[in-house]
SELOSE-810656 format. One line per 5 residues: number of its first residue (from 1); for each residue x negated, y, z of N, C-alpha, C. Coordinates in Angstrom, 2 decimals. Atoms other than C-alpha are relative to their C-alpha. Layout:
# SELOSE-810656
NUM) X:Y:Z:X:Y:Z:X:Y:Z ~ ...
//
This chain:
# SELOSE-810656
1) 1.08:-1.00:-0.07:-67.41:-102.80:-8.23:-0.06:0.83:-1.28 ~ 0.36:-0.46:1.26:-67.46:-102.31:-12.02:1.46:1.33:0.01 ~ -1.41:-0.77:0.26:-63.90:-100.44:-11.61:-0.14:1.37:0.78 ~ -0.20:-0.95:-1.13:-64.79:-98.32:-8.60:-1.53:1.27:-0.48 ~ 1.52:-1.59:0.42:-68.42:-96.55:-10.18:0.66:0.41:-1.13
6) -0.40:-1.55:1.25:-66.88:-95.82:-13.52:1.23:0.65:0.22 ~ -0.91:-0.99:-0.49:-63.64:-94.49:-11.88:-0.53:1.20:0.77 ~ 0.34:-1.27:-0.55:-65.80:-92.41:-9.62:-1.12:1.06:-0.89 ~ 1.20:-1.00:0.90:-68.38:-91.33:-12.82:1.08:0.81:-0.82 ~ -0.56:-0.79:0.53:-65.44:-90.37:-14.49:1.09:1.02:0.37
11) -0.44:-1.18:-0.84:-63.74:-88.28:-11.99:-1.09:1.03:0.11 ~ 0.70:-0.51:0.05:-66.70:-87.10:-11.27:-0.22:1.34:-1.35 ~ 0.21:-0.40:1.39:-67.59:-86.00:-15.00:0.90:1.21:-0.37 ~ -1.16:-1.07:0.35:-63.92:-83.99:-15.22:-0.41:1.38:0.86 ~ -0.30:-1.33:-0.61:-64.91:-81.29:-12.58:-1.07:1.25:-0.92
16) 0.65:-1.38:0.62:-66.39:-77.82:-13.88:-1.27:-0.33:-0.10 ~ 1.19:-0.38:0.08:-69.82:-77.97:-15.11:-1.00:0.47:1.43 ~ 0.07:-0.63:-1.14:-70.83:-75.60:-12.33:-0.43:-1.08:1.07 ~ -0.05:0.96:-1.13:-70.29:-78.45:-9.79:-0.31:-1.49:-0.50 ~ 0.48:1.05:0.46:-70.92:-81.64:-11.92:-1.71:0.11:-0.69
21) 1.37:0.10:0.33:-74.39:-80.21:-12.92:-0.78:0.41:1.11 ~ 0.62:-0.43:-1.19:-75.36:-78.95:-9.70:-0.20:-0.81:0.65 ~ -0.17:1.22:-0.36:-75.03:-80.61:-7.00:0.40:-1.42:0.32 ~ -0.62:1.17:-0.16:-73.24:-83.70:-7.55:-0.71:-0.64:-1.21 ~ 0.48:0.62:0.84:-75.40:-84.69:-10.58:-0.40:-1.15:0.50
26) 0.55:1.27:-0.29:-77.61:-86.81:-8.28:0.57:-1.09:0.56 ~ -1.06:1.50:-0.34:-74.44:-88.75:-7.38:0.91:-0.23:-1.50 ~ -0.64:0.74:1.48:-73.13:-89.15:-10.98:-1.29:-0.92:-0.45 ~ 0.86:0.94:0.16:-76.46:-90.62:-11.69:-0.57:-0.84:0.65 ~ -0.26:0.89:-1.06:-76.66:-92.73:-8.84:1.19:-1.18:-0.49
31) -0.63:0.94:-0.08:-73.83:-94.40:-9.49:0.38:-0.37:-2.10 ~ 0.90:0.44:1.06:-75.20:-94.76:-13.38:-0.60:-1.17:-0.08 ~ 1.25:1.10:-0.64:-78.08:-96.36:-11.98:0.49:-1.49:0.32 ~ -0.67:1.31:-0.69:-75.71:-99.05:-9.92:0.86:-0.58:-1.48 ~ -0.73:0.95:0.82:-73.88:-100.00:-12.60:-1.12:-0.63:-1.07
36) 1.19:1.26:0.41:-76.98:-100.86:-14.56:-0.59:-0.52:0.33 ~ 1.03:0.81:-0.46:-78.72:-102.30:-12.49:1.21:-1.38:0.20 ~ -1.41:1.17:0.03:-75.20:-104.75:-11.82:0.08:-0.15:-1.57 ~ -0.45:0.30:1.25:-74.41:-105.06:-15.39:-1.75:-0.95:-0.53 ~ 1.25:0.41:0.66:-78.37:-106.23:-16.03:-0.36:-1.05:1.09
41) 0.93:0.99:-1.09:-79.23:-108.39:-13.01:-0.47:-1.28:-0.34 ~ 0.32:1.37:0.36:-78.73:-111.77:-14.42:-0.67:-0.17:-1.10 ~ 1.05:0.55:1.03:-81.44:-111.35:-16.96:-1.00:-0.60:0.17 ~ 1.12:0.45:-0.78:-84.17:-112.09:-14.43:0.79:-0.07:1.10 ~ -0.06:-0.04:-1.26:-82.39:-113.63:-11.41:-0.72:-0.18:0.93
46) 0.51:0.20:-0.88:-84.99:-114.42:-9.57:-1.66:0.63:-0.34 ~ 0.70:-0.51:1.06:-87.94:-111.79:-10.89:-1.26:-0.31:1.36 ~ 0.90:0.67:-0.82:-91.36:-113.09:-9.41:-1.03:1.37:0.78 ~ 1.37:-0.92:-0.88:-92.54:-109.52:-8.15:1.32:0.90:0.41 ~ -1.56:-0.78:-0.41:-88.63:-108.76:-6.73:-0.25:0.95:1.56
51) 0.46:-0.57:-1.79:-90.23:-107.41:-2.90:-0.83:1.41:-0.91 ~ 0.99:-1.23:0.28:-92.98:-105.08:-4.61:1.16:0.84:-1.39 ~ -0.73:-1.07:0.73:-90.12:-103.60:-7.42:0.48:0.73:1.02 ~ -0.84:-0.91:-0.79:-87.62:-102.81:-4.74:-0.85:1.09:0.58 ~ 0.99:-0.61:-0.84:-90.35:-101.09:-2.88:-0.96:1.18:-0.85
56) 0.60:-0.54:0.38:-91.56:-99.57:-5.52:-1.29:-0.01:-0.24 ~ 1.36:-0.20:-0.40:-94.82:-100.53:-5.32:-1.53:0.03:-1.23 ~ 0.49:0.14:1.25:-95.87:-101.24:-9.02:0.32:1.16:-0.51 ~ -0.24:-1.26:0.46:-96.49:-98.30:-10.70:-0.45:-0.01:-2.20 ~ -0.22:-0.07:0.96:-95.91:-97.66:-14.72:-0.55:1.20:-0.83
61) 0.74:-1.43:0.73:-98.19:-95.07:-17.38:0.64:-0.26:-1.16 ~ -0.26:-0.06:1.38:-96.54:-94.38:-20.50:-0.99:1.15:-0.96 ~ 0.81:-0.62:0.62:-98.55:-93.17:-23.01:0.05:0.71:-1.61 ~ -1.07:-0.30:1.06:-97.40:-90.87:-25.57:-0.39:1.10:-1.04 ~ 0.89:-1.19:0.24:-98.57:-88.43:-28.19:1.55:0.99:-0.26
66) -0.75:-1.50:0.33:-96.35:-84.92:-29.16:-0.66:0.93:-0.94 ~ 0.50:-1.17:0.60:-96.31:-82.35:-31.82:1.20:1.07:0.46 ~ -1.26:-0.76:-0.25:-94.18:-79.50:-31.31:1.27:-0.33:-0.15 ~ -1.71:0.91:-0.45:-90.71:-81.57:-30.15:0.28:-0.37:0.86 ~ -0.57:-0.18:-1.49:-88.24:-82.02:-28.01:-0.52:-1.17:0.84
71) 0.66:1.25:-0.70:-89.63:-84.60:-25.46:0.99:-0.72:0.37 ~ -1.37:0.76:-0.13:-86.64:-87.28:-25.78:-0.31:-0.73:1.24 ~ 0.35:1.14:-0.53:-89.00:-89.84:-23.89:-0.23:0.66:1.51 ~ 0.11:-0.52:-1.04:-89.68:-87.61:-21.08:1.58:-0.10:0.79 ~ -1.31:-0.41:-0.80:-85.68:-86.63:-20.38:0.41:-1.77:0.01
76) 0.08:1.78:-0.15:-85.63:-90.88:-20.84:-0.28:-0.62:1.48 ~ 0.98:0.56:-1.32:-88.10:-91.75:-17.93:0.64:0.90:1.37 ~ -0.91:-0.62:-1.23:-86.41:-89.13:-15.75:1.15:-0.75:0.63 ~ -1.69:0.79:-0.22:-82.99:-91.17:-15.93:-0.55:-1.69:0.32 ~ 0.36:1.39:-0.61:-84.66:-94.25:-14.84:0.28:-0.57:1.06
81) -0.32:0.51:-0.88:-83.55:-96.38:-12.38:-1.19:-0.41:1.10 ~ 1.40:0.15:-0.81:-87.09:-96.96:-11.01:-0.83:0.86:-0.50 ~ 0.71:-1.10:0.24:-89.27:-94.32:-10.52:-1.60:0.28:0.23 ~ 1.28:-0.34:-0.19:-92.59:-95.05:-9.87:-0.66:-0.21:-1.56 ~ 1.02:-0.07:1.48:-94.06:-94.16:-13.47:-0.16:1.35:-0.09
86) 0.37:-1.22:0.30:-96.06:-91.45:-15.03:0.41:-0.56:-1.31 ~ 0.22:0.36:1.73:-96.28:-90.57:-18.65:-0.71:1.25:-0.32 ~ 1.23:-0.75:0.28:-99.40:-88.93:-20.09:0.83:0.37:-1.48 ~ -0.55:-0.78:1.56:-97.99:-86.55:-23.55:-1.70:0.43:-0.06 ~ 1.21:-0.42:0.78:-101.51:-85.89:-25.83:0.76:0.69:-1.23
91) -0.49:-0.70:0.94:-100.49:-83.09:-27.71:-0.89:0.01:-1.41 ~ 1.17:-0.35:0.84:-101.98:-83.34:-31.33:-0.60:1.38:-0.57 ~ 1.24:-0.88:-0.30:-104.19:-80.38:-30.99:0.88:1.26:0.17 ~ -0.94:-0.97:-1.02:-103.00:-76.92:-29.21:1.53:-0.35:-0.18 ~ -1.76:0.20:-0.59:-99.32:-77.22:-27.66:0.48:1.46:0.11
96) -0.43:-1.54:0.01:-98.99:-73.49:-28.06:1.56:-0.10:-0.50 ~ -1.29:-0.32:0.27:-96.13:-74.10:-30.25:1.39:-0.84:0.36 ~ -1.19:0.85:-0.70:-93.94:-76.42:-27.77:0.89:1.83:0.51 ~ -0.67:-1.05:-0.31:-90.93:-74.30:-27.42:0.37:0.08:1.49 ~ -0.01:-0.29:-1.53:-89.72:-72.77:-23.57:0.67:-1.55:0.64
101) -0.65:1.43:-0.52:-87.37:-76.06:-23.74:-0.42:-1.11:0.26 ~ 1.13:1.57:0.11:-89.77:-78.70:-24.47:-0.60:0.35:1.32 ~ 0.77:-0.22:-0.94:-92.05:-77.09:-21.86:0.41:0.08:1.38 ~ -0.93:-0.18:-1.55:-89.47:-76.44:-18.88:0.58:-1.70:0.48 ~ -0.28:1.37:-0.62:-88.67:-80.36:-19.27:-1.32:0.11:0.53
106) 1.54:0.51:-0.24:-92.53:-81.43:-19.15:-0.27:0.86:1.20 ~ 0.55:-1.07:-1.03:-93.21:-78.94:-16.56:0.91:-0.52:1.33 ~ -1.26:0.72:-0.88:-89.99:-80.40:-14.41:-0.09:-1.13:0.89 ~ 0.52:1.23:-0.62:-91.74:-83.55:-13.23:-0.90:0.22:-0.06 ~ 1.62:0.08:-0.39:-94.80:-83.78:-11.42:-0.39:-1.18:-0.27
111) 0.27:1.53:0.57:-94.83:-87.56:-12.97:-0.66:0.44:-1.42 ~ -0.10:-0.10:1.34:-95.10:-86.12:-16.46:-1.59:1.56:-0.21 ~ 0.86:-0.45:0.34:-98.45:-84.75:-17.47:-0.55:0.65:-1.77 ~ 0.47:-0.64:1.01:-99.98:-82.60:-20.61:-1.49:0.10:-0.37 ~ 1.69:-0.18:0.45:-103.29:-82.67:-22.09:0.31:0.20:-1.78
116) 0.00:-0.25:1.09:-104.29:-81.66:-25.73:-1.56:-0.68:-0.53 ~ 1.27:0.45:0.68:-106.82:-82.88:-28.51:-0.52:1.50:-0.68 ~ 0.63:-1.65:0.47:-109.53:-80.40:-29.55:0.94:0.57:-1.81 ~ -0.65:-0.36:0.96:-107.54:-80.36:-33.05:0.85:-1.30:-0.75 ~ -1.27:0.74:0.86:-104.66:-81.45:-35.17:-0.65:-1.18:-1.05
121) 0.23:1.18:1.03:-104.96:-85.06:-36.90:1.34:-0.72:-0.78 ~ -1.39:0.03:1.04:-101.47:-85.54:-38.28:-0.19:-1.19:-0.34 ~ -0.01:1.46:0.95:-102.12:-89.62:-38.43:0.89:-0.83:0.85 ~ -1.05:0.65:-0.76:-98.82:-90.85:-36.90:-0.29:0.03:1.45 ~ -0.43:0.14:-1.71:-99.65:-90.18:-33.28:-1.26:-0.58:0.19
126) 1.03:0.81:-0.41:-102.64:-92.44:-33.48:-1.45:0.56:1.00 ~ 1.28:-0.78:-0.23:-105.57:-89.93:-32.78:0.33:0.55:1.97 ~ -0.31:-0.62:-1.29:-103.77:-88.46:-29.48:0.10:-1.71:0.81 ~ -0.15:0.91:-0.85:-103.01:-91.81:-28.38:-1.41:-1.11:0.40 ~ 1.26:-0.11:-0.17:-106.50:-92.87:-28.91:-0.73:0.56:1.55
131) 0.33:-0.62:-0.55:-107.14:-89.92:-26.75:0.72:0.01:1.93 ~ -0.85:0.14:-0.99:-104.61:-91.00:-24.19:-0.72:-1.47:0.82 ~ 1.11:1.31:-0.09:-106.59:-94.55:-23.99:-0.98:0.28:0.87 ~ 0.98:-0.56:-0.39:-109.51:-92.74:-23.12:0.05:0.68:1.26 ~ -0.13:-0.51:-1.43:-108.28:-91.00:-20.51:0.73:-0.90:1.02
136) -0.25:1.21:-0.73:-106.62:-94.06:-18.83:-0.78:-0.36:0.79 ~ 1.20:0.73:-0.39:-109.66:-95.75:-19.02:-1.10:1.00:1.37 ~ 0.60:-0.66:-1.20:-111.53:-92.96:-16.65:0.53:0.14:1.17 ~ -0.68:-0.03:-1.13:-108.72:-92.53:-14.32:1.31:-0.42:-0.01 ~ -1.45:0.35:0.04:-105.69:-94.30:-13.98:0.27:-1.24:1.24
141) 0.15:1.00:-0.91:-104.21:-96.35:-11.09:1.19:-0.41:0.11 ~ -1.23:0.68:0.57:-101.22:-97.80:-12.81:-0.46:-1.58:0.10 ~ 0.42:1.25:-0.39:-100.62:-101.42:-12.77:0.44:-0.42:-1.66 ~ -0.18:-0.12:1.26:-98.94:-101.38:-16.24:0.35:0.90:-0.67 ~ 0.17:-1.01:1.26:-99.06:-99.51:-19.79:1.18:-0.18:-0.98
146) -0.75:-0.30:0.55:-96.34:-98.54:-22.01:-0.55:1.07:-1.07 ~ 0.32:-1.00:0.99:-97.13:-96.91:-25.57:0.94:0.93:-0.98 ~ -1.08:-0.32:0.93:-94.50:-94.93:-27.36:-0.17:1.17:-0.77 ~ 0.30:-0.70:0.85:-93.48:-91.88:-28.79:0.94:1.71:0.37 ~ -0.78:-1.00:-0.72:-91.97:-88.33:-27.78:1.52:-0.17:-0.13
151) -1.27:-0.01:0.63:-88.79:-88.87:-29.99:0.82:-1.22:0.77 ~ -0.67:1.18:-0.54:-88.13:-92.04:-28.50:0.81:-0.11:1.23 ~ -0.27:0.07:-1.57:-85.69:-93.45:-25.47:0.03:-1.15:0.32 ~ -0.03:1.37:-1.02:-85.94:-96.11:-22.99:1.41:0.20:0.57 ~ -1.45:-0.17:-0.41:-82.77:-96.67:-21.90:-0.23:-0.23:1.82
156) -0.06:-0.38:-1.76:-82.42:-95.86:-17.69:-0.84:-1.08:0.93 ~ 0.43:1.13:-0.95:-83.15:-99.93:-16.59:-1.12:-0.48:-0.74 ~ 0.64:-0.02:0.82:-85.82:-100.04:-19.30:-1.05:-0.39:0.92 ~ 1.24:0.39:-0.24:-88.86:-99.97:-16.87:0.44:-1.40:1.36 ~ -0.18:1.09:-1.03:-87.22:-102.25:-13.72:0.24:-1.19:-0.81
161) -1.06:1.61:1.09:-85.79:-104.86:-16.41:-1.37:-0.39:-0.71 ~ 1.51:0.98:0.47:-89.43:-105.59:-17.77:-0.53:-0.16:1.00 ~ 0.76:0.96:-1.38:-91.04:-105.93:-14.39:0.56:-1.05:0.12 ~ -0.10:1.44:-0.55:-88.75:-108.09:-13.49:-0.30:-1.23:-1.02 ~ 0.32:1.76:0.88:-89.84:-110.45:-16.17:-1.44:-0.58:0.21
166) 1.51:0.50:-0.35:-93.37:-110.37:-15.27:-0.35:-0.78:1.22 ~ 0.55:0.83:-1.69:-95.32:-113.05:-13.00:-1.36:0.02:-0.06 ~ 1.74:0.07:0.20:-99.04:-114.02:-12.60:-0.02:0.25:-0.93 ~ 0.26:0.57:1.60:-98.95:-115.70:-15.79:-0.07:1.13:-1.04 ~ -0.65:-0.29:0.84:-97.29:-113.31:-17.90:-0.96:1.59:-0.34
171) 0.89:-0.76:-0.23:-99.56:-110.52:-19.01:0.79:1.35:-1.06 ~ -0.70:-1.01:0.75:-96.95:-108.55:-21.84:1.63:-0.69:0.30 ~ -1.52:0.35:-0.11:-93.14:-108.33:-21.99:0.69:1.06:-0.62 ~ -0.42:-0.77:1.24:-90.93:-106.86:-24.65:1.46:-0.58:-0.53 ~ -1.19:-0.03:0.55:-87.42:-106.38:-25.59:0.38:-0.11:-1.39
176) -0.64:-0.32:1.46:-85.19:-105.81:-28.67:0.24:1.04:-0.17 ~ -0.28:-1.43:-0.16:-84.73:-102.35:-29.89:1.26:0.07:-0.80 ~ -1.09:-0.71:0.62:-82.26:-99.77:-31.66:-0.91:0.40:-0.74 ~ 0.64:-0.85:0.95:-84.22:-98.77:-35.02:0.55:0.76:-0.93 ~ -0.45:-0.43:0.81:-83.57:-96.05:-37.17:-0.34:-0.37:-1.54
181) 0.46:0.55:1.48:-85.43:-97.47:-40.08:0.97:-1.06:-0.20 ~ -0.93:1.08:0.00:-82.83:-100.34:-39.70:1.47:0.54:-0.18 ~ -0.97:-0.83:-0.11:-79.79:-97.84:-39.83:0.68:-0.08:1.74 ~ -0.24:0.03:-1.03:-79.54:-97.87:-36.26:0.56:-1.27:0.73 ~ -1.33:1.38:-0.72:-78.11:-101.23:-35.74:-1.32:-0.71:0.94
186) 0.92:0.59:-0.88:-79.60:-103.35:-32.84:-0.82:-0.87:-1.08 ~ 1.09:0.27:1.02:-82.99:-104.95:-34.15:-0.56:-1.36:1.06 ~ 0.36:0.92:-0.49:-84.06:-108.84:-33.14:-1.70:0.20:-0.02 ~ 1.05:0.06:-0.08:-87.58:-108.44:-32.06:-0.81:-1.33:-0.10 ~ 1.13:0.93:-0.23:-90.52:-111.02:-32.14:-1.55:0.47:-0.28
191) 1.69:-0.68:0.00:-94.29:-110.80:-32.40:-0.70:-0.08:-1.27 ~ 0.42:0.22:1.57:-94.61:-110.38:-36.14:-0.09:1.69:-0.62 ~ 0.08:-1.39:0.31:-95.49:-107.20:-38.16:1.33:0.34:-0.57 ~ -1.65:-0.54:0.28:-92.57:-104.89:-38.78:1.40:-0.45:0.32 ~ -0.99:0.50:-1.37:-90.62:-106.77:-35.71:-0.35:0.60:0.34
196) -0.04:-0.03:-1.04:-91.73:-105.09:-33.42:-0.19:1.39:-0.44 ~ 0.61:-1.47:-0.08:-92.82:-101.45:-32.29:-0.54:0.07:1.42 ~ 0.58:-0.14:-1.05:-95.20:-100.84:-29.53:0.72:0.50:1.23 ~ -1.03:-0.38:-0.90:-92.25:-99.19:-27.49:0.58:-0.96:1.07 ~ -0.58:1.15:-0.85:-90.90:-102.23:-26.66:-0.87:-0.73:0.84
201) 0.46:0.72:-0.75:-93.59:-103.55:-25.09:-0.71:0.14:1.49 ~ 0.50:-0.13:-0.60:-95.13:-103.11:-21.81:-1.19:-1.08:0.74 ~ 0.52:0.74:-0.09:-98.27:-104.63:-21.07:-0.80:0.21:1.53 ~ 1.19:-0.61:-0.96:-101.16:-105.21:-17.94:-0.59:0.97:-0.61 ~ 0.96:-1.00:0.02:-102.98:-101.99:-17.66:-1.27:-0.79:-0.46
206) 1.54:0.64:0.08:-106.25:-104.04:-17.62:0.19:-0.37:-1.59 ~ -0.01:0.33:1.08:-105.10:-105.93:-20.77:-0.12:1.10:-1.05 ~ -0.50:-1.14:1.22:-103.86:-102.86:-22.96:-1.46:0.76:0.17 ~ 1.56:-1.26:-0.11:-107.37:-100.88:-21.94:-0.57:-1.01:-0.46 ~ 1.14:0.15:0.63:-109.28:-103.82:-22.90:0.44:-0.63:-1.90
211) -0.18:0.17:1.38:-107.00:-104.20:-26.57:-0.90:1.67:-0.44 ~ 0.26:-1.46:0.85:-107.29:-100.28:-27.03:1.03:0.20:-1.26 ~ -0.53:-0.38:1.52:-105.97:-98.54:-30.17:-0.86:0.23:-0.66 ~ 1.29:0.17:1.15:-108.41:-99.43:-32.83:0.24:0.63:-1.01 ~ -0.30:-0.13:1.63:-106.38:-98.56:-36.04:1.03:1.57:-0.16
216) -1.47:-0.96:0.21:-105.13:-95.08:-37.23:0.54:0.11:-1.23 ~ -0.54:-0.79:1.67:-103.50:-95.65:-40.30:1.47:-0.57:0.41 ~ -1.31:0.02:-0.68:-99.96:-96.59:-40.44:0.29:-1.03:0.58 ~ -0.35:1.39:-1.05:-99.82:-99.94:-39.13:-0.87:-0.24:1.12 ~ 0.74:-0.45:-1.89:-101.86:-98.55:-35.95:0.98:-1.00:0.87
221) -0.98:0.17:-0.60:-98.86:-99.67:-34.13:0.11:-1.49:0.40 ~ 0.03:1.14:0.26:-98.63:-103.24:-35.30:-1.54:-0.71:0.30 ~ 1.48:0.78:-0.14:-102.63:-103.82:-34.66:0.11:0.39:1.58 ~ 0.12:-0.01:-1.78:-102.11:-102.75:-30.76:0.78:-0.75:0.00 ~ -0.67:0.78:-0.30:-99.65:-105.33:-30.57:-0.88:-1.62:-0.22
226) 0.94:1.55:0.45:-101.82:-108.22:-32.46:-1.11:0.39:0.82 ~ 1.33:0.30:-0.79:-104.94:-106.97:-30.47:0.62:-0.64:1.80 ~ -0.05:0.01:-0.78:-103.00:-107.39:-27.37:0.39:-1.65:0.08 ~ 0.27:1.43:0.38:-102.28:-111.08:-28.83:-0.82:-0.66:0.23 ~ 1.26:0.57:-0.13:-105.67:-111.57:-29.03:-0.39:-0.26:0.99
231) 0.47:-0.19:-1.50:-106.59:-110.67:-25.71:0.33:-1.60:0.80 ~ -0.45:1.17:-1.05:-104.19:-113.22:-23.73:0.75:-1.05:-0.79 ~ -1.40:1.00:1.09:-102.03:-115.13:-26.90:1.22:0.16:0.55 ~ -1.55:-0.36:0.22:-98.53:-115.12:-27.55:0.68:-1.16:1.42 ~ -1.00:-0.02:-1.32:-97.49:-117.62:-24.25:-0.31:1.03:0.95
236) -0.30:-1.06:-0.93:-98.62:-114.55:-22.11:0.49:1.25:-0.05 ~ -0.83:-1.06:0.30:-96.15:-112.69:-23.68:1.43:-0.64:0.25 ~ -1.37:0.33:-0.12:-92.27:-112.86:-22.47:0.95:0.97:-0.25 ~ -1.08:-0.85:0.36:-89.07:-111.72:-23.90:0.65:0.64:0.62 ~ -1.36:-0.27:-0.88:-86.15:-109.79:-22.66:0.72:-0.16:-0.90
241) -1.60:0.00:1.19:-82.63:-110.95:-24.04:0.72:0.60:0.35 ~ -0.73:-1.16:-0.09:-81.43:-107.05:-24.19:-1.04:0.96:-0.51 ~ 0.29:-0.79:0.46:-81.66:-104.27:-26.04:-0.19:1.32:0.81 ~ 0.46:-0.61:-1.13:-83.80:-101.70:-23.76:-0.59:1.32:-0.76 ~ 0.58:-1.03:0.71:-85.29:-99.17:-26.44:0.42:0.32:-1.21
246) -0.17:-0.59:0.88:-84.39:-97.11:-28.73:-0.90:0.94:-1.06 ~ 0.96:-0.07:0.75:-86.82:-96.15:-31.72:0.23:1.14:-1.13 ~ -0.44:-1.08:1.13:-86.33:-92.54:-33.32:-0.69:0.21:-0.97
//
């Protein structure tokens, strides 16, 4: 199988632009998709909510702030292998100056939403994501929360490869990343400050609305992770052994 998708992604790949970005894209990324989802299966063989993924039926909010930049995390969530997620962008205060490119992605998916804060707070993202919280909490009918960052990417099997780790029990679940503060080299996660980054983790909706984002200074990041500790403790948190995010 492994011989026959990347022989046909890379035939594929050789023809003219023209015809490999048109219409045959959604069969180069199709058969993307299959090979990660085969190359990843045996991380969770037997994932305790495997009927309601296939089906789609769990649905995913990422929650994200933006200043005028390219939206990495957006063209990310597009290439996903499972598609039932939104992702809320809180621009910190007018988005006037997102350029036509930034805006023609975001605009591209009816998954991918825009809102702004009445003005600019320049405190790592915290204030919009705050503001992203807030608007959750009034309307949202996700089943789980994801916090990141525009620059950032999830890599394609990123959101199916943490469901499948979740069961009753299990109320967070969180990979290993790619950090640039680390010089890019893969990064062993755990639930300690300056392990982790909120990226990696995806938690219950219910849970993550009732941690919140309390803290905006720079270790904002690291206190939504310990509040979400608090909430349920560290056994209703489970690993993934694979590197699923990448941390610009």
């Amino acid at each position: 199988m492994r011989a026959l998708t990347e022989s046909l992604y890379r035939l594929l790949d050789k023809l003219p632009p023209k015809i490999k970005d048109g219409p045959l894209i959604a069969i180069r990324n199709r058969l993307r998709h299959w090979e990660i989802v085969r190359r990843t299966k045996d991380l969770e063989p037997n994932p305790a909510y495997k009927d309601k993924i296939a089906e789609g039926a769990l649905k995913v909010v990422f929650v994200s702030p933006i200043y005028n930049s390219f939206p990495l995390l957006a063209v990310s969530l597009i290439e996903q292998t499972y598609s039932n997620w939104e992702l809320l962008f809180i621009h910190d205060g007018s988005s006037e100056g997102l350029d036509s490119v930034a805006r023609s992605i975001i605009e591209s998916d009816s998954r991918i939403r825009l809102i702004e804060t009445n003005s600019r707070a320049n405190d790592w993202g915290h204030t919009p994501r705050q503001a992203g919280f807030a608007e959750l909490s009034r309307e949202c009918d996700a089943d789980f929360l994801v916090v990141s960052n525009s620059d950032n990417y999830h890599t394609p099997g990123y959101v199916e490869k943490m469901l499948e780790h979740f069961d009753d029990g299990i109320h967070a679940v969180y990979c290993n990343m790619v950090h640039e503060y680390y010089n890019w080299r893969n990064f062993e996660t755990r639930l300690e400050y300056s392990f982790i980054d909120c990226g990696c983790v995806m938690a219950r909706r219910e849970t993550a609305l009732r941690a919140g984002w309390n803290d905006n200074s720079y270790e904002g990041d690291w206190r939504y992770v310990a509040d979400l500790i608090d909430e349920v403790g560290t056994k209703a948190f489970r690993k993934v052994d694979a590197t699923l995010f990448v941390h610009s």
